[in-house]
VEXDOPA-497473 format. One record per atom (N, C-alpha, C): residue in three letters; x, y, z. Coordinates in steps of 0.1 Angstrom, whole numbers, plus 5000, padded with zeros to 4 digits. Layout:
BEGIN
ALAXYZ ...
END
This chain:
BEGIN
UNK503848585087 UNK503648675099 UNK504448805097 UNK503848925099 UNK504549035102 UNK504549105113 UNK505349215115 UNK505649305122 UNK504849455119 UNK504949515128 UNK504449625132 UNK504849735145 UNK505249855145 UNK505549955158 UNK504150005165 UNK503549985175 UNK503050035184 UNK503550145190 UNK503150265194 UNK503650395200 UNK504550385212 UNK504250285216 UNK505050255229 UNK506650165222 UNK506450165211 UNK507950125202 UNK507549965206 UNK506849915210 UNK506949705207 UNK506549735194 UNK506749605189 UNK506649495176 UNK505249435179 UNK504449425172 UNK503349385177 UNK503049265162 UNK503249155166 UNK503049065154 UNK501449075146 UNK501149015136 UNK499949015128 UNK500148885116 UNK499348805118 UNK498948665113 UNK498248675101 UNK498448655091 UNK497048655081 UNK497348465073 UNK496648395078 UNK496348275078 UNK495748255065 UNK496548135060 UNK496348055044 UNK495947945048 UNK496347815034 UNK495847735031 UNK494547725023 UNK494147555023 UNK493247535017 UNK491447575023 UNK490747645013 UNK489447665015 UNK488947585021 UNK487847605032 UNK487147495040 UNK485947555030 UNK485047435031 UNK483547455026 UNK482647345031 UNK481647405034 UNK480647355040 UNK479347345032 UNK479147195027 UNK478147165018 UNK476847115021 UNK475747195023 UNK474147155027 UNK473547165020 UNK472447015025 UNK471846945011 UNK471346865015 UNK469946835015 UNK469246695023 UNK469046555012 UNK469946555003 UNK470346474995 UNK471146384996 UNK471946255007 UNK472546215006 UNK473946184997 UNK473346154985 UNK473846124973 UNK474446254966 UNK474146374962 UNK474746474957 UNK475646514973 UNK475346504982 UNK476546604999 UNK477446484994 UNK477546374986 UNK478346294992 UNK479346304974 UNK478746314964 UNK479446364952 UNK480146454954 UNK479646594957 UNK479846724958 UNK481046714966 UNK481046654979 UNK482146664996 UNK483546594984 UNK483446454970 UNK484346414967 UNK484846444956 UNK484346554952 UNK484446664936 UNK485146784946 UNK484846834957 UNK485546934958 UNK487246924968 UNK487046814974 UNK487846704982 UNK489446724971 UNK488546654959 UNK489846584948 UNK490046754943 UNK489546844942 UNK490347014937 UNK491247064950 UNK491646984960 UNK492047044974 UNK491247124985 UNK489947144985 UNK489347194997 UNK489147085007 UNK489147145021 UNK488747115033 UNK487447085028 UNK486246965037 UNK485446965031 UNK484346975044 UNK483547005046 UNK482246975058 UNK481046955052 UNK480246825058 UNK478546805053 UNK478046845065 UNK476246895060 UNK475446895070 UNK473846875061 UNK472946795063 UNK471746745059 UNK470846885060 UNK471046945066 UNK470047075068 UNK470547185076 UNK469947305074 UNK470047425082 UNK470347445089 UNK469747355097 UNK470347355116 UNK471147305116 UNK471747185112 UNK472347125119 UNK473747245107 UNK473647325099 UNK475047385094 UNK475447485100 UNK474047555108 UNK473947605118 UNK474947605129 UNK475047475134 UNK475947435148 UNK477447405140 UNK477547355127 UNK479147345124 UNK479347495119 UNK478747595119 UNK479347715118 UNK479647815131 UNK479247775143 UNK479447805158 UNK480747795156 UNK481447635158 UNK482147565156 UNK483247575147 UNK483147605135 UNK484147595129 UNK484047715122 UNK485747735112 UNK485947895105 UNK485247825091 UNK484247865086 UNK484147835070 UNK484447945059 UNK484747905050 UNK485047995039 UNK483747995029 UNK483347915027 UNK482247925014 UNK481147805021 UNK480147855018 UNK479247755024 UNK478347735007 UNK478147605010 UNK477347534995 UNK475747524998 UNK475047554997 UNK473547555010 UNK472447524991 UNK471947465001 UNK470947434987 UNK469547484990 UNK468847574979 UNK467847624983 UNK467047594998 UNK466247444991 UNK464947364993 UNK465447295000 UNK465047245015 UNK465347185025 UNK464247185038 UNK464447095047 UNK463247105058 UNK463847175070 UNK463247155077 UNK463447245091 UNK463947365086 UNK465547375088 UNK465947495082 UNK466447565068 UNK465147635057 UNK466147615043 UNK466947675041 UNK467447695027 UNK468047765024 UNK468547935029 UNK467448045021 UNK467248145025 UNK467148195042 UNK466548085050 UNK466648115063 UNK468448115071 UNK468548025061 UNK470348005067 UNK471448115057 UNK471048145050 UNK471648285043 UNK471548365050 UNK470448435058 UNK469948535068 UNK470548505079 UNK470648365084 UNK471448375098 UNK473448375093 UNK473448365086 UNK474948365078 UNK475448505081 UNK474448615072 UNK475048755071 UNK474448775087 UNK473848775093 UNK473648865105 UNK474748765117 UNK474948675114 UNK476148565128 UNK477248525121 UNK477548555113 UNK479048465100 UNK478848545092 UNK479148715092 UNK479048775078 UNK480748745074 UNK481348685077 UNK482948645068 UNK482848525060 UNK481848445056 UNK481348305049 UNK480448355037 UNK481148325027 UNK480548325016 UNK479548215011 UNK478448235006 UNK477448205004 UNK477148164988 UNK476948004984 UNK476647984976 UNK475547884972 UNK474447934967 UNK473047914962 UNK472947784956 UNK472147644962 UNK471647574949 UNK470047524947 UNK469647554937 UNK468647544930 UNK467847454920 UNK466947414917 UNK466047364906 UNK465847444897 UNK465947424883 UNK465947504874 UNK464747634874 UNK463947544881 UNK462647624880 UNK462547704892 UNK463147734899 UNK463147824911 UNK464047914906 UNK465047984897 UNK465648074894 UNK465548194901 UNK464448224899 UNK463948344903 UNK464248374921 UNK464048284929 UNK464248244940 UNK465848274946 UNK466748194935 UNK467848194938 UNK468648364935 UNK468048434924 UNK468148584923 UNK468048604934 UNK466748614942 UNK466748724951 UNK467948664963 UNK468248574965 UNK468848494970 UNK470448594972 UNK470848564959 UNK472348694958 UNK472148834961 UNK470448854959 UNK470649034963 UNK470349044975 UNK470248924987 UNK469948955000 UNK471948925005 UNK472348894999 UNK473848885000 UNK474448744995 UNK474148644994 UNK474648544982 UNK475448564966 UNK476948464972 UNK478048504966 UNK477348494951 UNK476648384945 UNK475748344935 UNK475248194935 UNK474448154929 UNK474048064927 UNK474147954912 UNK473847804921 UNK474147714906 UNK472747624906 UNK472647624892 UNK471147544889 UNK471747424890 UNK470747344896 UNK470447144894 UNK469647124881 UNK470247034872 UNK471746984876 UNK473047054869 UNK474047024873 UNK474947144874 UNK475447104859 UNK475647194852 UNK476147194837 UNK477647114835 UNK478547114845 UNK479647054849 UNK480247044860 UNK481246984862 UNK482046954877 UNK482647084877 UNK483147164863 UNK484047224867 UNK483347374869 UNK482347344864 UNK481747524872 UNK480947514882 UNK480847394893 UNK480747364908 UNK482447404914 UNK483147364909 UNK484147414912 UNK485047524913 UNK485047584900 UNK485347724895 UNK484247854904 UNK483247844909 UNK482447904917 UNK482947894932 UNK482947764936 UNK483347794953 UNK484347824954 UNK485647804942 UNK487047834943 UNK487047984943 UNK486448064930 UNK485848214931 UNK485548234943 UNK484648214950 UNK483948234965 UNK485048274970 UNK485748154973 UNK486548124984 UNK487748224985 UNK487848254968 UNK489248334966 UNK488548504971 UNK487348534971 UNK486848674971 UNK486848704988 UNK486648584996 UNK486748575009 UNK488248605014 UNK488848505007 UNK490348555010 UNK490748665008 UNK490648774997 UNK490648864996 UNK490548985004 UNK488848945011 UNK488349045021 UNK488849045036 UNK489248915037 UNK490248875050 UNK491348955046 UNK492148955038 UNK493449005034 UNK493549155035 UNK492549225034 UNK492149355034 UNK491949355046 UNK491249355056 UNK490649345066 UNK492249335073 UNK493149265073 UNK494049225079 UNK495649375075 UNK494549365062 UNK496049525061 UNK495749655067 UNK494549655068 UNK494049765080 UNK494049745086 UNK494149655098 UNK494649605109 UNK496049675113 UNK496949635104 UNK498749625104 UNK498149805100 UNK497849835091 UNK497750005090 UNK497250115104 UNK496350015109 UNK495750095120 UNK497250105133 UNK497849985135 UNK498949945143 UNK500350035139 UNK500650045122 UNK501350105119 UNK501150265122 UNK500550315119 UNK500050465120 UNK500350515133 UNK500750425144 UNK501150495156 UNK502350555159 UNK503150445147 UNK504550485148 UNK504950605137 UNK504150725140 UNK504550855129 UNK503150815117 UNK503850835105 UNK503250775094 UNK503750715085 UNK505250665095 UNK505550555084 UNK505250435085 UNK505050355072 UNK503650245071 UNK505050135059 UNK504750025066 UNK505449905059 UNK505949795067 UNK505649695063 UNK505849525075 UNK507149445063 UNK507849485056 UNK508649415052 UNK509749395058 UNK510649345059 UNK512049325072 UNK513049435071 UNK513349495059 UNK513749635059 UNK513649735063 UNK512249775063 UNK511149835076 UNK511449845088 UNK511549705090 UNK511049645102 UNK512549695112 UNK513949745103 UNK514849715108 UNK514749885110 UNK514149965101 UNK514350095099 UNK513350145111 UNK512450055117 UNK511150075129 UNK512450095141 UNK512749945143 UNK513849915153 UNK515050055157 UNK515650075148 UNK516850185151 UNK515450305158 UNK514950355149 UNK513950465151 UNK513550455167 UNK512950345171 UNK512250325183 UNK513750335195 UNK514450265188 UNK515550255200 UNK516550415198 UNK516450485193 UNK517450605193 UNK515850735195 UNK515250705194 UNK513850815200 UNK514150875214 UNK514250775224 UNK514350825236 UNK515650905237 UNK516750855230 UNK518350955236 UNK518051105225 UNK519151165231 UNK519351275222 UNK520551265214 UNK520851145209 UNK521651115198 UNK521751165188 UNK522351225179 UNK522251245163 UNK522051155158 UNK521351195147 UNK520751035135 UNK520851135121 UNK521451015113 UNK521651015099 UNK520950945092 UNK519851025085 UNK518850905078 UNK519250955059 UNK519750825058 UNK520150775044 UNK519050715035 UNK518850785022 UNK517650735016 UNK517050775003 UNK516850704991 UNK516750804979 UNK515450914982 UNK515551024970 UNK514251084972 UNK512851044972 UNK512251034978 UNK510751024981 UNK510450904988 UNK511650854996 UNK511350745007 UNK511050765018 UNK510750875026 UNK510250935038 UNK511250975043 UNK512451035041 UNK512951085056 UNK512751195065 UNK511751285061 UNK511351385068 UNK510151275076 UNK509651195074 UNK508651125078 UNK509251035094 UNK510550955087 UNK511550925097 UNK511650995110 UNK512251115104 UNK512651235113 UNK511451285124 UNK510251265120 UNK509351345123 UNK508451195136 UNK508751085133 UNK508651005137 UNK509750965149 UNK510851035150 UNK511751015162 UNK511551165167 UNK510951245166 UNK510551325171 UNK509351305180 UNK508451255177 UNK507351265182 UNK507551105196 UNK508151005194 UNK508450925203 UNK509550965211 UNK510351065213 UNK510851125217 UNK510751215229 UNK511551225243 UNK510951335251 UNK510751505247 UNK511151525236 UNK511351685234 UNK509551645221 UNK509051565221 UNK507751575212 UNK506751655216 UNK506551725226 UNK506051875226 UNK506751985229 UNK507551995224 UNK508852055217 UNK508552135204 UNK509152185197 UNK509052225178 UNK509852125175 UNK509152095161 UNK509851995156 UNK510352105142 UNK511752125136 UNK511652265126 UNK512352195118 UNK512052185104 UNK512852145095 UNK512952225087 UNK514352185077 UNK514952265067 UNK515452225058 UNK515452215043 UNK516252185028 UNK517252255028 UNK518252215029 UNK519552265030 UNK520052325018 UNK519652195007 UNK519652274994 UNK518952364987 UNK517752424996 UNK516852544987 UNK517152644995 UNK518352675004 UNK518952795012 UNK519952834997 UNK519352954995 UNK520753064988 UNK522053044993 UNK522853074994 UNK523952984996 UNK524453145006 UNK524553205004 UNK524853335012 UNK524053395019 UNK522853305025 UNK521753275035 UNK521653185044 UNK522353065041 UNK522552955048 UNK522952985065 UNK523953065068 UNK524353085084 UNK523553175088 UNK522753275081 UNK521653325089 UNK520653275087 UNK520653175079 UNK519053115084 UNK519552975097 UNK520252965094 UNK520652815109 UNK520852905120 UNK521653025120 UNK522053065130 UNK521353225135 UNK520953255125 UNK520053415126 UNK521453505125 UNK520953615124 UNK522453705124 UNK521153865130 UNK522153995136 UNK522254065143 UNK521254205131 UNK520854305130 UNK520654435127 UNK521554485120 UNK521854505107 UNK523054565103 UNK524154425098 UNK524054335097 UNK525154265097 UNK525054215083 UNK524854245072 UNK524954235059 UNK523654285056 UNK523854355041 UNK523054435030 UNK521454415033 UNK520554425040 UNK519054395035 UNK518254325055 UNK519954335064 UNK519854265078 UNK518854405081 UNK517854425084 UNK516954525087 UNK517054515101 UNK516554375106 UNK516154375120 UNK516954235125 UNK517254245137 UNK517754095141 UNK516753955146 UNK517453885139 UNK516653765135 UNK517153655143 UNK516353545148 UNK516853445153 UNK516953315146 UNK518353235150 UNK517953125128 UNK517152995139 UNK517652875131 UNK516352805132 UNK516852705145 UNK518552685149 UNK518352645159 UNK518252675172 UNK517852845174 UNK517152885183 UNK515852865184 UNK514952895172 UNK513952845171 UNK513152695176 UNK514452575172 UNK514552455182 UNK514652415191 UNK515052525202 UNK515552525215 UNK514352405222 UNK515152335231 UNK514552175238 UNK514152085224 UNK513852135211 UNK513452015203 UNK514051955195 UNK513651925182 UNK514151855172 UNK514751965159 UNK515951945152 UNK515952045143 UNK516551955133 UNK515851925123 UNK515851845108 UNK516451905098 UNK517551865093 UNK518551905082 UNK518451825072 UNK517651855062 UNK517351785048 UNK518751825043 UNK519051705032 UNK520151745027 UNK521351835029 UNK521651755038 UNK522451805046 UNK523951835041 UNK524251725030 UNK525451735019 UNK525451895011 UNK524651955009 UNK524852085002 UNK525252205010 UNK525552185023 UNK525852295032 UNK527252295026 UNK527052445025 UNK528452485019 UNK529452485032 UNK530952535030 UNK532152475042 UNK531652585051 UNK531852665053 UNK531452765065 UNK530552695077 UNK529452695069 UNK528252655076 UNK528552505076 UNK529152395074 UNK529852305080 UNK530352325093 UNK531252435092 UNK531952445110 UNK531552485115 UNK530652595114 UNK529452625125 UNK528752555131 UNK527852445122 UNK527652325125 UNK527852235132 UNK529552255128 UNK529952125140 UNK530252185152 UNK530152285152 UNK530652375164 UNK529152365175 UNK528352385166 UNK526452415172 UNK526752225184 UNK527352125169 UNK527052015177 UNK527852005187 UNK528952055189 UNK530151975198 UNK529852045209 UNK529052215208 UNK529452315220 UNK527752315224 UNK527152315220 UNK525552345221 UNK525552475221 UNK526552565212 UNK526552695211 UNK525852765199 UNK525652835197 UNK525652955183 UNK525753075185 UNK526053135172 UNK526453255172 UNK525853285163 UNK525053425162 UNK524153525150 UNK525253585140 UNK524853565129 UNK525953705118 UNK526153815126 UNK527553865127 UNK527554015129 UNK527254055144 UNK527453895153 UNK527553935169 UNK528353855173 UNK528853915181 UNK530253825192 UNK529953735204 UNK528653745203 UNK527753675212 UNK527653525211 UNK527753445218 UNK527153295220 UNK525853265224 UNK524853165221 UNK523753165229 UNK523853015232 UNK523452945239 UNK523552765246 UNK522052745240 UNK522252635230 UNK520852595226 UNK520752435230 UNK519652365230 UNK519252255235 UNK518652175224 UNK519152165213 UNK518852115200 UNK519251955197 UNK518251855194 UNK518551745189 UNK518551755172 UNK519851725165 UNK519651725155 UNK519651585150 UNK518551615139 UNK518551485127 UNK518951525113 UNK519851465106 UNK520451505097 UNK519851425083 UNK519851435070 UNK519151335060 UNK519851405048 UNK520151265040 UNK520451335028 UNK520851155014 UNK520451215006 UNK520351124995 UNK521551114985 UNK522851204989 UNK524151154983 UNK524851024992 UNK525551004985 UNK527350964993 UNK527651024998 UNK527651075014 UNK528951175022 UNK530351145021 UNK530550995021 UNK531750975018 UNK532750965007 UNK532150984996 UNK531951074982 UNK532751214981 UNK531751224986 UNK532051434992 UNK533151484999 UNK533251345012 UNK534551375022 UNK535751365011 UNK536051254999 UNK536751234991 UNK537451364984 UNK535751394978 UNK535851524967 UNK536551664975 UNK536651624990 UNK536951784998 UNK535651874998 UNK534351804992 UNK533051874996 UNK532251895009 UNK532851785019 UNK532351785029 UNK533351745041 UNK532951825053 UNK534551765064 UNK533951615069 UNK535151565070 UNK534951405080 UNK534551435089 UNK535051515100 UNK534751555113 UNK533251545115 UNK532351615107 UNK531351645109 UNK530351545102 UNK530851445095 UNK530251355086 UNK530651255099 UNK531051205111 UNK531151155120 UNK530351195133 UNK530251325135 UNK529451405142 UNK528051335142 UNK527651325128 UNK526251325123 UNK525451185124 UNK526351085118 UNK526550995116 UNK526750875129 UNK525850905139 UNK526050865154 UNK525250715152 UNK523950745146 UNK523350635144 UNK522750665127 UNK523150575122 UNK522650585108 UNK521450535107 UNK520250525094 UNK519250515091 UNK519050465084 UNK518850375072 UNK518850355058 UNK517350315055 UNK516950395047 UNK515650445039 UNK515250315027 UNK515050175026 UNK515050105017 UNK514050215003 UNK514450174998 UNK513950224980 UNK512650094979 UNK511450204974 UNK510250114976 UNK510350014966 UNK511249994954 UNK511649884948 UNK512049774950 UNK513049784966 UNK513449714974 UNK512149634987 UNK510949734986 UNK510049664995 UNK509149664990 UNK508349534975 UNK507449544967 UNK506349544979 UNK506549454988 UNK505749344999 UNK504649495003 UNK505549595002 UNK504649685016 UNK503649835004 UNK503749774994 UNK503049834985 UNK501049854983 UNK501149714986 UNK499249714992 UNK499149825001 UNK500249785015 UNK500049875023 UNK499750015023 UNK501050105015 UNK500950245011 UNK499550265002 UNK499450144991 UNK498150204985 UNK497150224989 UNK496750115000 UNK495350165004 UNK495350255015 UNK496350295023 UNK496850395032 UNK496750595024 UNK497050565011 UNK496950695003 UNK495250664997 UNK494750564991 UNK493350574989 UNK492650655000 UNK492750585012 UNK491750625018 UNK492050785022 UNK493450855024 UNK493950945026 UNK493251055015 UNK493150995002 UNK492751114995 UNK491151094988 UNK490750964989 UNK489551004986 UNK488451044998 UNK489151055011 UNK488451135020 UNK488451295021 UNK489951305014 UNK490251465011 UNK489551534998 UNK488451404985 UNK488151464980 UNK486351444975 UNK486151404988 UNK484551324992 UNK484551254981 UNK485651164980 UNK485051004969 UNK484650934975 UNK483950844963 UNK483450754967 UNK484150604969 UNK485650594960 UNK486750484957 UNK487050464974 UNK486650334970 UNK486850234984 UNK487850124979 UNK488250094971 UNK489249964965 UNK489749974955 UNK490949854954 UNK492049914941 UNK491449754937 UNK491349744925 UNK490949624916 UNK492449524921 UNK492349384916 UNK493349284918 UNK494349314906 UNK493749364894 UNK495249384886 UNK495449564886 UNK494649624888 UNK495649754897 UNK496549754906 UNK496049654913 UNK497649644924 UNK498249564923 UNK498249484909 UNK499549434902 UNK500249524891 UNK499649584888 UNK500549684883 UNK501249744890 UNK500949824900 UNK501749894909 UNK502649854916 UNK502249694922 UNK503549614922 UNK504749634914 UNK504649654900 UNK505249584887 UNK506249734888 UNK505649854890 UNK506149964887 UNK507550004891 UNK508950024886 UNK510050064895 UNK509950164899 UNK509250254903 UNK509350374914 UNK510350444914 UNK510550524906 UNK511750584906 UNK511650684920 UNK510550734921 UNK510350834931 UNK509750764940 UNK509850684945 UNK509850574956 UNK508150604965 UNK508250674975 UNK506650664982 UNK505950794981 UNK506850884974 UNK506351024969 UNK505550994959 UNK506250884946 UNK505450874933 UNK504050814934 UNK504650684941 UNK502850614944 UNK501950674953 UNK502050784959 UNK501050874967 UNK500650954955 UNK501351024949 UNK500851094936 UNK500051034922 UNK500350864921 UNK500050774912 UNK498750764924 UNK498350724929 UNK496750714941 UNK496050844939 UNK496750924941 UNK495951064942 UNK495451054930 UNK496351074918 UNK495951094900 UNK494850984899 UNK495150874905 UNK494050754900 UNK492350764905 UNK492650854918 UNK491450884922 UNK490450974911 UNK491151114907 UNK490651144900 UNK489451114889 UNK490551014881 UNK489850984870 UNK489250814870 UNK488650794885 UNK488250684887 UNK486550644889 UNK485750624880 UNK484650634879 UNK483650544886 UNK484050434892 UNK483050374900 UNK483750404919 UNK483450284923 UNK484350254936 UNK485550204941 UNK485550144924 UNK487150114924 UNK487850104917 UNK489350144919 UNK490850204910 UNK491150044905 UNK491150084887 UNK491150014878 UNK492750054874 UNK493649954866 UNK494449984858 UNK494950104849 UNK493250114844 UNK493550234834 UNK493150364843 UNK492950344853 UNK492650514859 UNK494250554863 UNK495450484863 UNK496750494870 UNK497450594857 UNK498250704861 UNK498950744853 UNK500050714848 UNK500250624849 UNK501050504841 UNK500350444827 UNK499350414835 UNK498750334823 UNK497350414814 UNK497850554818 UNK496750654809 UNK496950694798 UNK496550664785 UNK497550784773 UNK496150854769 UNK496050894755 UNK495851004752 UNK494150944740 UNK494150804743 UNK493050804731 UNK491450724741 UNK491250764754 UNK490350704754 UNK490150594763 UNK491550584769 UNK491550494781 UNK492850374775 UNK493150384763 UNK493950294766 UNK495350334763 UNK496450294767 UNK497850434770 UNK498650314756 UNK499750494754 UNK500350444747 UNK501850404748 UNK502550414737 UNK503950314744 UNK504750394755 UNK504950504753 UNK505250594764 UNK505450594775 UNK504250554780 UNK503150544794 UNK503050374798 UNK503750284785 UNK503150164793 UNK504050104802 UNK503050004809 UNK503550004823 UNK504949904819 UNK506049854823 UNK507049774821 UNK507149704834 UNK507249574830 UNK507549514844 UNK509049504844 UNK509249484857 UNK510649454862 UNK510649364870 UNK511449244867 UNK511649124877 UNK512949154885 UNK513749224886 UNK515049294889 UNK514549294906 UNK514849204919 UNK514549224932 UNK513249204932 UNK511849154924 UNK511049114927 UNK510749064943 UNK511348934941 UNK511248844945 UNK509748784950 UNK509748774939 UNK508048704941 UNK507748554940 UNK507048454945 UNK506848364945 UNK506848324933 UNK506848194925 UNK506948194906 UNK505248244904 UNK504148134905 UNK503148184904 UNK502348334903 UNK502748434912 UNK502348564918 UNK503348614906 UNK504648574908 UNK505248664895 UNK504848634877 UNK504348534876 UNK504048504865 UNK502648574862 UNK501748534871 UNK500448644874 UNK500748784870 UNK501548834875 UNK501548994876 UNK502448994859 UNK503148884851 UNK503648924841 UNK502748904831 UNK501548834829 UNK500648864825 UNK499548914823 UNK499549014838 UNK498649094838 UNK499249214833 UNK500549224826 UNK501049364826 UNK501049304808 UNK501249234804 UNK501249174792 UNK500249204786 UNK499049144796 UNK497749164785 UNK497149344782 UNK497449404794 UNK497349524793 UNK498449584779 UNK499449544778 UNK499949584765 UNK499849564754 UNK499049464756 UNK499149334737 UNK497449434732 UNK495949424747 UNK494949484744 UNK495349624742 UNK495849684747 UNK495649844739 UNK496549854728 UNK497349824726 UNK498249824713 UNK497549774701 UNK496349674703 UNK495749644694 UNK494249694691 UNK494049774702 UNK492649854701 UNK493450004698 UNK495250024698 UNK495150134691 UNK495150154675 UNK496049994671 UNK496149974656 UNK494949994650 UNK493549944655 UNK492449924648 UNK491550104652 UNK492550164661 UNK491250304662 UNK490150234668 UNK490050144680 UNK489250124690 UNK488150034684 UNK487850034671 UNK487649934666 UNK487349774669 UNK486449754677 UNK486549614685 UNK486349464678 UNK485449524663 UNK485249384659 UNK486849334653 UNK487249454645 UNK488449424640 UNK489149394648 UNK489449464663 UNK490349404670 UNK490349294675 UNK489249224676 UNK489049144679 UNK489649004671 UNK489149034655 UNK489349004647 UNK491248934643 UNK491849074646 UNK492749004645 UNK494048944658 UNK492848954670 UNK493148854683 UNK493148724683 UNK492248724669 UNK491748554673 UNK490448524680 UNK490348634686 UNK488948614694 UNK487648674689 UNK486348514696 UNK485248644687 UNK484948764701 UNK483348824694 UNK483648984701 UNK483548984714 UNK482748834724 UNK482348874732 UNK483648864741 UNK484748724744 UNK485448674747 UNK487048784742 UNK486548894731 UNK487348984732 UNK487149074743 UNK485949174747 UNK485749244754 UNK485949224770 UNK485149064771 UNK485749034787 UNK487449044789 UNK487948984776 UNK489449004782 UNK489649124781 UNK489549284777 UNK489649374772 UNK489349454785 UNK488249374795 UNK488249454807 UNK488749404816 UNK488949264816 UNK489949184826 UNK491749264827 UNK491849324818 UNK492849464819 UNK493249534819 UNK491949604825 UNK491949714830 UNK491349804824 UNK491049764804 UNK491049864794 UNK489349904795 UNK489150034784 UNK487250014780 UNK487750024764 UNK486450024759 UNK486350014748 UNK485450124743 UNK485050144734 UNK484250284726 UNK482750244732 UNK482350094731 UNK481050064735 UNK481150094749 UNK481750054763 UNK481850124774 UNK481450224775 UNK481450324767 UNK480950444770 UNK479550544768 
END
């Protein structure tokens, strides 16, 4: 279970429910509902019978199913009639087809009315009765799982645009929501590209001064002999180029919010003015003797040590306590793999609306890679890594190789440069899911390394895979790669 901020600052819980597959097997066959219910039983699914249409009918009022087993040919209600009532009353139950060899054709149109696929009688093995509803059941979960992160996205989005249900988040929601209403200073601590203008922008707006200006500023892209007239304005005449008198920016904030990006590079001067603005609610312009009373909430952010600085004589304590009323801490998206789905499909949909695409989904090992990635640039990079992937993304969904990570220079498949590395360093991933994602990053480097030795070359590569061509290529797209015939 997770968490989530509602605008009104609650926590608003969200459930996305596991376990084992239910399936629901119809078949007016005694003997096969009753093989089938103990072949899928002994793989761990939930199991449900019903002799016919109707009566699967009434156990799907009734119950949540995941994959329904429906056999063509049946009385009262068959097959295809109960596929039809499935997608228009139960479009979340997947649908799996069975047939007599000689109806094939039947069972085709069968998947193109929406059927997950179909298996001929008699079934070639237990295990591809099995490996099918498990498939099913796993593409169901999937779509629930999605379904459930836009849910938490639609919930999150209220609170600003910062998006993430991991407990670090969750703790960074909490301070946010509870320091919004006062007019406290806040210090938000956080490497670069973890949102703190987003932060900021977010205790602004839950805030009473949120139809207010909300003005921010990089403290470090102020000229250094600009800095007190851009915070404070200065007068007509009051140094070389003062043409006209100017108001700085926390006049400009008056009743609202005024956001101090890196706030550690304020040189000493503009330090005591500073703390002077905080302690007095005063300022003064360059070159006037004048005070004006401003009504300024400040939020302060910055990606050093202050206490560093207070050491070095870079920065005053005084005002490094001033600031420092309620702190913030910005977790490093390396630190929250969990809320990674989240951001991605949150930036999909953000940019391929911005650039009339058609990419509606990230593949299952694209968003293990991106898992895998350390982020150096934390939620800046993977907005930029989404945007780039849209680009060069050719159907409806973001594959491995459309990520600029894993793009090089011959054709789709990247070279050592660019390849992705995993890092187990704070994973903390279940063994399974982490072994998954080490393989999926694995195979992506073993196949293009060896489709670069050979110059794309497939039989050869294949060749010296071990594998013959065909059983090379599927694995070759299983990640993420193409091949020269792809094209």
């Amino acid at each position: 279970m997770s968490l989530s901020a509602s605008r009104s600052g609650e926590l608003t819980a969200v459930r996305v429910e596991a376990g084992p597959p239910k399936v629901l097997v119809v078949d007016d066959e005694p003997t096969l509902r009753r093989s089938l219910s103990r072949l899928l039983q002994s793989r761990g699914c939930q199991v449900l019978t019903a002799d016919d249409g109707e009566q699967a009918m009434g156990i799907l009022e009734r119950e949540h199913i995941d994959v329904a087993l429906v056999d063509l040919m049946m009385p009262k209600v068959g097959g295809l009639e109960l596929l039809e009532h499935v997608r228009e009353k139960h479009d979340g139950v997947e649908v799996v087809m069975m047939t007599a060899f000689g109806d094939v054709e039947t069972a085709v149109k069968a998947v193109r009315a929406g059927a997950y696929h179909f298996l001929t009688k008699p079934f070639r093995s237990n295990d591809e009765v099995v490996l099918t509803v498990t498939k099913a059941a796993e593409r169901r979960r999937l779509v629930d799982r999605a379904a459930a992160l836009e849910e938490r996205l639609l919930q999150i989005e209220k609170f600003g645009e910062l998006i993430g249900n991991s407990p670090s988040m969750q703790e960074v929601y909490r301070l946010a929501v509870g320091v919004a209403p006062t007019s406290s200073t806040v210090l938000i601590l956080g490497e670069s590209g973890t949102g703190k203008e987003l932060t900021a922008r977010a205790i602004h707006q839950h805030s009473p001064r949120m139809a207010q200006p909300f003005v921010a500023v990089n403290c470090s892209a102020i000229p250094v002999d600009l800095v007190e007239s851009e915070l404070f304005g200065h007068v007509r005449g009051a140094f070389t180029g003062a043409t006209a008198t100017r108001a700085g920016l926390f006049e400009t904030a008056d009743r609202g919010t005024l956001f101090l990006d890196e706030v550690g590079d304020l040189p000493p001067l503009a330090q005591v003015k500073l703390l002077r603005a905080l302690q007095e609610g005063e300022v003064k312009r360059v070159g006037s003797n004048d005070t004006k009373t401003v009504d300024v909430r400040v939020v302060a952010a910055t990606n050093v040590d202050l206490t560093s600085r207070i050491t070095a004589g870079k920065f005053r304590e005084d005002l490094y306590y001033r600031l420092n009323v309620v702190p913030i801490n910005l977790p490093a998206l390396r630190e929250r793999r969990e809320d990674i789905p989240l951001l991605a499909i949150h930036f999909l949909k953000k940019y391929a609306a911005r650039s009339n695409s058609n990419v509606t989904k990230i593949s299952s090992d694209a968003m293990r890679l991106l898992q895998a990635q350390n982020w150096k640039g934390n939620v800046r990079e993977l907005e930029n890594a989404i945007e780039h992937a849209i680009v060069f993304c050719k159907d409806d969904t973001l594959q491995p190789g459309d990520l600029p990570f894993a793009r090089g220079r011959n054709g789709g498949y990247h070279e050592g440069g660019n390849s992705p590395v995993l890092t187990l360093e704070g994973m903390d991933l279940p063994y399974r899911e982490a072994k998954e994602q080490a393989l999926s990053v694995f195979e992506h480097h073993y196949f293009s390394a060896i489709l670069q030795q050979t110059g794309g070359n497939v039989s050869e590569a294949a060749r010296k895979a071990g594998l013959d061509r065909s059983n090379f290529r599927r694995a070759v797209k299983r990640a993420g790669l193409k091949t020269r015939d792809d094209d």
